[in-house]
C-alpha positions as protocol buffer text, in pm:
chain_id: "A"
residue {
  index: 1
  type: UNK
  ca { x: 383 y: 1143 z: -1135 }
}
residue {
  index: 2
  type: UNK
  ca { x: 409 y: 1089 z: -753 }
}
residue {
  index: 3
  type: UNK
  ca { x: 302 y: 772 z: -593 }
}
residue {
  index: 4
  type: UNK
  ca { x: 238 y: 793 z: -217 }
}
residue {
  index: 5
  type: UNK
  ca { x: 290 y: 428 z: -75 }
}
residue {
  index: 6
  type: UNK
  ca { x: 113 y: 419 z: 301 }
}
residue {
  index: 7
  type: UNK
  ca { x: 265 y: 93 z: 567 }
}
residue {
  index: 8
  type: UNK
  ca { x: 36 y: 63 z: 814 }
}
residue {
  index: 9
  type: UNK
  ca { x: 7 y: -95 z: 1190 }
}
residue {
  index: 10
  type: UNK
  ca { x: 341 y: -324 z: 1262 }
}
residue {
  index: 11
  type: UNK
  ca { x: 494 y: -327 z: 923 }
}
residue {
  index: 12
  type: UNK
  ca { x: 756 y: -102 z: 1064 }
}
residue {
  index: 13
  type: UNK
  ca { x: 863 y: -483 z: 1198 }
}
residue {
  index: 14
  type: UNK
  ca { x: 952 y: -659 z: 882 }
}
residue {
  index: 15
  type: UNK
  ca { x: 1247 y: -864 z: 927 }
}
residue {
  index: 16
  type: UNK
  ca { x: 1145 y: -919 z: 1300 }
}
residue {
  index: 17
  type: UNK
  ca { x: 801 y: -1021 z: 1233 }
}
residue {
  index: 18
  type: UNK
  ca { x: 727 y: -1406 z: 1176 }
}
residue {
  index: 19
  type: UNK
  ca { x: 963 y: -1444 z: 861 }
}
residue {
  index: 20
  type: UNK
  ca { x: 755 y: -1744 z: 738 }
}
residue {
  index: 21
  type: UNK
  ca { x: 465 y: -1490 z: 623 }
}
residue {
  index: 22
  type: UNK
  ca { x: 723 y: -1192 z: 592 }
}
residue {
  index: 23
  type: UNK
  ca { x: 1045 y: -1255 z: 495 }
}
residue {
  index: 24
  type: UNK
  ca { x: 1398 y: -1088 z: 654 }
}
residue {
  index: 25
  type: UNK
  ca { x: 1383 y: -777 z: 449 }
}
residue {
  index: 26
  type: UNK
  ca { x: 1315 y: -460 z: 680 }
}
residue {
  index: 27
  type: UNK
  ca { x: 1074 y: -197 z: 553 }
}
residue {
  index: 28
  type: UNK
  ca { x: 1406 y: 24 z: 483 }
}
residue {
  index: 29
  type: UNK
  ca { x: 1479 y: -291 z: 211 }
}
residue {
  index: 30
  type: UNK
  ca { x: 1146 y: -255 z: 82 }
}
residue {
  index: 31
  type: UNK
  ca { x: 1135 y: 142 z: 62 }
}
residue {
  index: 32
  type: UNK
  ca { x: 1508 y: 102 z: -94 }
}
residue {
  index: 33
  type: UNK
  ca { x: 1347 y: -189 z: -388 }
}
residue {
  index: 34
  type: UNK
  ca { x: 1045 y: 97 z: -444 }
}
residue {
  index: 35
  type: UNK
  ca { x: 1294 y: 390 z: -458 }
}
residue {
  index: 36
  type: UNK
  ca { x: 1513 y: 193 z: -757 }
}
residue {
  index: 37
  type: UNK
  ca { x: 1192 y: 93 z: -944 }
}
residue {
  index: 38
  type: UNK
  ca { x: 1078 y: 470 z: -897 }
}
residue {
  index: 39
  type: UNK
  ca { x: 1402 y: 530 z: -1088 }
}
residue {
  index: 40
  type: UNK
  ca { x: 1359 y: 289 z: -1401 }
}
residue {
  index: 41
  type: UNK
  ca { x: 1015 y: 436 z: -1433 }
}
residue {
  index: 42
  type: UNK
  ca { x: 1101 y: 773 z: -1411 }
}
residue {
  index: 43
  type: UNK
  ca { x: 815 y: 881 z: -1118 }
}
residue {
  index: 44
  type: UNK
  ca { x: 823 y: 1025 z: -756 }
}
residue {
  index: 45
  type: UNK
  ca { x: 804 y: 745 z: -462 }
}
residue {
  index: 46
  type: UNK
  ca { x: 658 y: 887 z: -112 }
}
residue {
  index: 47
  type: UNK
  ca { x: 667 y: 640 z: 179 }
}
residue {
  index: 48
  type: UNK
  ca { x: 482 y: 687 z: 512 }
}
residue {
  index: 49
  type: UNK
  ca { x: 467 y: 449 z: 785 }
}
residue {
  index: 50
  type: UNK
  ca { x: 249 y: 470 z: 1074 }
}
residue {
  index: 51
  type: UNK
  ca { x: 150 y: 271 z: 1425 }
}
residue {
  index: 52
  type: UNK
  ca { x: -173 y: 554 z: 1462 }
}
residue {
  index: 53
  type: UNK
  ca { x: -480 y: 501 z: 1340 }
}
residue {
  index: 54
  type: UNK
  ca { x: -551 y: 889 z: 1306 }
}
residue {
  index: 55
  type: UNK
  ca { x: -252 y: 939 z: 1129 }
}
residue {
  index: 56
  type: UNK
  ca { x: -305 y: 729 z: 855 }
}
residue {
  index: 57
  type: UNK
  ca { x: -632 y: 888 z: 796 }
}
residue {
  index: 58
  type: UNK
  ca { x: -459 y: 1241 z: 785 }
}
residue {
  index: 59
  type: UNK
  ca { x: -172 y: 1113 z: 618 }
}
residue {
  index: 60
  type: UNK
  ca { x: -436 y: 1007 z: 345 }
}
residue {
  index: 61
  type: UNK
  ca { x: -683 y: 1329 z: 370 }
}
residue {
  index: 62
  type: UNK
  ca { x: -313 y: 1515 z: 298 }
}
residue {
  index: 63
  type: UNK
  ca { x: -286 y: 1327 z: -34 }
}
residue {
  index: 64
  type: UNK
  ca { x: -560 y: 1569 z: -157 }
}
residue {
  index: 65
  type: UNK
  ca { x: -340 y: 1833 z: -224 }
}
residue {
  index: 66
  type: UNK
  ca { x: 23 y: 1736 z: -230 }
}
residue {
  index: 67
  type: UNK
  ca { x: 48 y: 1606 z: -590 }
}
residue {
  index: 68
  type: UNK
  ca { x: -8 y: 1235 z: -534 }
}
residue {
  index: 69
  type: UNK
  ca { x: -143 y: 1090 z: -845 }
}
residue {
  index: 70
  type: UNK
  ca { x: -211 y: 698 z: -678 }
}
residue {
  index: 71
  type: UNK
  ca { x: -178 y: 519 z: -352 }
}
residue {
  index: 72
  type: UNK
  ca { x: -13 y: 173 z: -287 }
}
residue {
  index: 73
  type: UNK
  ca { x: -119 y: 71 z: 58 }
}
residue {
  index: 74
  type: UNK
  ca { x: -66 y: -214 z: 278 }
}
residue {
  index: 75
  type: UNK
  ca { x: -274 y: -151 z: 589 }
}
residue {
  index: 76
  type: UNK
  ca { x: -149 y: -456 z: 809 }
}
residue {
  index: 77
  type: UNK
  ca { x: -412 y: -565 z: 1039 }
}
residue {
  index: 78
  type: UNK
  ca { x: -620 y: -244 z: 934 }
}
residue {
  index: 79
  type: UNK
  ca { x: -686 y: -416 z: 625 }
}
residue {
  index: 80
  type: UNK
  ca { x: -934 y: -637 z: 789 }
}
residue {
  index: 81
  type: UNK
  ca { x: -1181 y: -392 z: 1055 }
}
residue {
  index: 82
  type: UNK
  ca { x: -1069 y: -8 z: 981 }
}
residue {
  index: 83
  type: UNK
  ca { x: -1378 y: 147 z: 834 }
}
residue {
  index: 84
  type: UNK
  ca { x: -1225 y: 514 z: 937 }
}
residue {
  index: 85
  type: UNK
  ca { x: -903 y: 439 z: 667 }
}
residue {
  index: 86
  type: UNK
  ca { x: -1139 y: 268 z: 439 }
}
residue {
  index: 87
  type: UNK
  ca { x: -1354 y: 581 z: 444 }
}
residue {
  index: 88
  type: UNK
  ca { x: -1049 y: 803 z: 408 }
}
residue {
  index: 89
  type: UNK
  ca { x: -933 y: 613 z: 89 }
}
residue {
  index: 90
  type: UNK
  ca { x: -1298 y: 648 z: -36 }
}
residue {
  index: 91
  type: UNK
  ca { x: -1284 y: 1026 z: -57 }
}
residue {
  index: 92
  type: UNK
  ca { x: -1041 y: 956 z: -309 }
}
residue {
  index: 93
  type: UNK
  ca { x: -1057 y: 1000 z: -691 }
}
residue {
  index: 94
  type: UNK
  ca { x: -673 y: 833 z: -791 }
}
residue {
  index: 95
  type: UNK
  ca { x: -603 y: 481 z: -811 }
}
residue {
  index: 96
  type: UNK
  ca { x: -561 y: 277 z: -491 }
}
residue {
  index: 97
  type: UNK
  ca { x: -358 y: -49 z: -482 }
}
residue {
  index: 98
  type: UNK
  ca { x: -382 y: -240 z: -165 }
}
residue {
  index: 99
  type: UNK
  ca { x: -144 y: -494 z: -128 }
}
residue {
  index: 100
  type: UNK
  ca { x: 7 y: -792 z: 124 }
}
residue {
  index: 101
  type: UNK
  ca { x: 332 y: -933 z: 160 }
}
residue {
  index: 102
  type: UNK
  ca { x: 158 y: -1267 z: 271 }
}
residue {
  index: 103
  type: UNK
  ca { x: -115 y: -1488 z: 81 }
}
residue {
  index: 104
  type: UNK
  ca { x: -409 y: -1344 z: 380 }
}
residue {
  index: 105
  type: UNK
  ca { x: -616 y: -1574 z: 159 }
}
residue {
  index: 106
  type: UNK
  ca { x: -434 y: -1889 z: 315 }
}
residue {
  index: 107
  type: UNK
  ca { x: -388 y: -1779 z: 659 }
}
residue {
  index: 108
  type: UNK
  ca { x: -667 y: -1714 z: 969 }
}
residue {
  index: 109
  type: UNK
  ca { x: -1004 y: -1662 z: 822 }
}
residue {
  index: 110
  type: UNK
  ca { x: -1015 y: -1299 z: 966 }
}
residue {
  index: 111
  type: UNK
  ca { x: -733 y: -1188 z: 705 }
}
residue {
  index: 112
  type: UNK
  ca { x: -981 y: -1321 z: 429 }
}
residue {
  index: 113
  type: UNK
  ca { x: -1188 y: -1018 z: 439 }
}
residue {
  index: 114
  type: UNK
  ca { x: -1080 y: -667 z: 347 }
}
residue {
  index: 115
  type: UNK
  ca { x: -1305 y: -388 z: 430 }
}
residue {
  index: 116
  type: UNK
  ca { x: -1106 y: -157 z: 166 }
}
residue {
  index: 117
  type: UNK
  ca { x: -1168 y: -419 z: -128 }
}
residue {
  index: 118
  type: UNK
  ca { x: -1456 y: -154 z: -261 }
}
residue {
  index: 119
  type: UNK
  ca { x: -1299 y: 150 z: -251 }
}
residue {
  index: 120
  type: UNK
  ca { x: -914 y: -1 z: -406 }
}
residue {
  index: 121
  type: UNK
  ca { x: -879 y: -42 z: -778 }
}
residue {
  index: 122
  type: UNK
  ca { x: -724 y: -407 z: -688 }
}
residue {
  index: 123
  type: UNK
  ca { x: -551 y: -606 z: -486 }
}
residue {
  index: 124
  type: UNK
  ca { x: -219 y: -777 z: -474 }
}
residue {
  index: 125
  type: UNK
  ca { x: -90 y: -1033 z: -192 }
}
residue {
  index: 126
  type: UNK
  ca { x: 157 y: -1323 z: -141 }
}
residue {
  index: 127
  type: UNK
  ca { x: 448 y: -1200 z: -339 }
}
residue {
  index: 128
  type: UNK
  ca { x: 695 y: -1098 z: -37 }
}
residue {
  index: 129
  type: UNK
  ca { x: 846 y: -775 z: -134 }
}
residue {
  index: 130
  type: UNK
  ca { x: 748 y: -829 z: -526 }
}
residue {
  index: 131
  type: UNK
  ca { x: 383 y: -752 z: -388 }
}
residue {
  index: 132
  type: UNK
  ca { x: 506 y: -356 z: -374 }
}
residue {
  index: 133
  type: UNK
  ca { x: 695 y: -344 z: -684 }
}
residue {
  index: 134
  type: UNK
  ca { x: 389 y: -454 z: -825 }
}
residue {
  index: 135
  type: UNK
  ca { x: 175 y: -263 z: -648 }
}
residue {
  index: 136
  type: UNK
  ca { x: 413 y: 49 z: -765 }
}
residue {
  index: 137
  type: UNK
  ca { x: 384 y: -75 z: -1082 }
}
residue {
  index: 138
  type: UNK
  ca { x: 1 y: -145 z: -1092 }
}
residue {
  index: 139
  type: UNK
  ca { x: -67 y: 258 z: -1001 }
}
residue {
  index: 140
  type: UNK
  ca { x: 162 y: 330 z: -1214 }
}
residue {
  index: 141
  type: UNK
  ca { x: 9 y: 185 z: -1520 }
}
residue {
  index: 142
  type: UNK
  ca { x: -360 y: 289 z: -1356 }
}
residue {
  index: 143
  type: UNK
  ca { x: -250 y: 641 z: -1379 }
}
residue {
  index: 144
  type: UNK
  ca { x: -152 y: 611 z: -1710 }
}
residue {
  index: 145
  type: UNK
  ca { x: -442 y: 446 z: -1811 }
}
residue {
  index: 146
  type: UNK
  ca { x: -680 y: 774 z: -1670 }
}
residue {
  index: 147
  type: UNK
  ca { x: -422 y: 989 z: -1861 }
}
residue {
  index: 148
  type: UNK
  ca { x: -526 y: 859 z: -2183 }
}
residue {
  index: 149
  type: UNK
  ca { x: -873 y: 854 z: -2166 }
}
């Protein structure tokens, strides 16, 4: 099993990036915390960050044919307007997670609304870095679940 986990627009700045909503752990902390969890469960981890629009959406069309059985993303900002990632995602068939670092339920009313929240299998947010280990986890067991049935 090989879960692709997408970091959108910015996150390449955790651990500069306001460290009341973020933290101090760097995306190469939170790549490192995936990569060890990939271990216990005994799966493939792919991670792909990106600043480009576009190449989010191709990194996503790619995960048509290079084995990924789920996607854990945290879009940043793109969460909240990109219809062009939300209609990448949507040509989809494996489990999507979406996931924050931050509760964007308790912070500026635009982070309230996600315009993947029909598309992803669920959401996870507020956790800090535990938001991708259970995001990682969450596909995990989503995969699992469209194994056995």
């Amino acid at each position: 099993m090989k879960i692709l986990v997408l970091n959108g627009v910015n996150l390449n700045m955790f651990g500069k990036r306001d460290p009341n909503h973020y933290g101090s752990e760097t995306l190469e902390d939170i790549n490192a915390a995936l990569f060890e969890l990939a271990k216990e469960l005994k799966i493939s981890v792919e991670t792909h960050q990106t600043n480009i629009e576009g190449e989010m959406c191709e990194r996503i069309h790619a995960s048509h044919t290079d084995g990924s059985s789920a996607i854990v993303i945290n879009a940043g900002a793109w969460t909240h307007y990109s219809y062009a990632i939300r209609d990448a995602l949507e040509i989809l068939s494996i489990p999507i997670i979406e996931i924050h670092m931050s509760n964007v339920h308790a912070r500026e009313e635009f982070r309230h609304q996600s315009v993947f929240s029909s598309v992803v299998k669920g959401q996870i947010c507020g956790f800090g870095v535990e938001s991708y280990r259970l995001g990682l986890r969450a596909a995990f067991h989503a995969v699992n679940q469209l194994k056995s049935s």
